[in-house]
Steps between C-alpha positions, in 0.01 A plus 500: 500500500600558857586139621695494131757777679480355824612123313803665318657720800454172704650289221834802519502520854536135523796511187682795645514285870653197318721674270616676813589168732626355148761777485552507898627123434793575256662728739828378607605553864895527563553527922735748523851475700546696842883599573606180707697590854824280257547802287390775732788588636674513109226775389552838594160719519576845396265820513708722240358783308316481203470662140137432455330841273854709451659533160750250481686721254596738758649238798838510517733215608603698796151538610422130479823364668411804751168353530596084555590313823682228332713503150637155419636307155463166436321164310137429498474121627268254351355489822088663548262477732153563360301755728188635442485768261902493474844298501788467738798472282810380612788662488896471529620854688864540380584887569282739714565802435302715767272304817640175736398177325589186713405239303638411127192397377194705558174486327308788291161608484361476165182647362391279228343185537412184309152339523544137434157399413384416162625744263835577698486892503771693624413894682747704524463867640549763336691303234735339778721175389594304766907462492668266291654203688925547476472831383682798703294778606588826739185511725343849710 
């Protein structure tokens, strides 16, 4: 009755190891992007304040223009880079409003991401869309 045992945990062992390298083959690896030294000097790296755990109900407009570096309208551009984890978004800087921007077209840090492997999913955090391309948007 013993070896019985001993047969069938062999015979699983051996099925969960080749399920597991089966299922190790299908994943699909996409290299991410690194900012290239072309566009470096177009993104500007800000360390502003953040919202994170406060009740979003009782920030004010004053306290969040208070609270930003750079205010700017514009158009979302076509143009993306695909980093890991996020997307640069280009973007057309027609007005700023408060902070020295010296370039017209700057690009944004976005926290969603695609991952283009089989099925094509799309993350976004905490239900972030990425910007449409041509629309205007006022940016903090």
């Amino acid at each position: 009755m013993n070896k019985k045992w001993l047969v069938v945990i062999f015979i699983i062992l051996v099925l969960d190891v080749t399920v597991g390298f089966l299922v190790k083959r299908t994943f699909f690896y996409v290299n991410s992007q690194t900012i290239s030294e072309k566009i470096k000097d177009k993104c500007l790296f800000l360390c502003g304040g953040s919202f994170k755990d406060c009740d979003i109900r009782k920030i004010s407009l004053e306290e969040i223009i208070k609270d930003s570096d750079v205010i700017v309208s514009g158009r979302a551009l076509s143009d993306r880079i695909y980093v890991k984890g996020a997307v640069l978004t280009a973007f057309n800087v027609v007005k700023a409003y408060k902070g020295k921007i010296t370039n017209s077209k700057i690009y944004i840090f976005e926290p969603s991401y695609f991952n283009l492997g089989r099925y094509n999913n799309y993350f976004a955090y905490c239900g972030y869309n990425l910007m449409k391309p041509g629309h205007q948007y006022v940016l903090f």
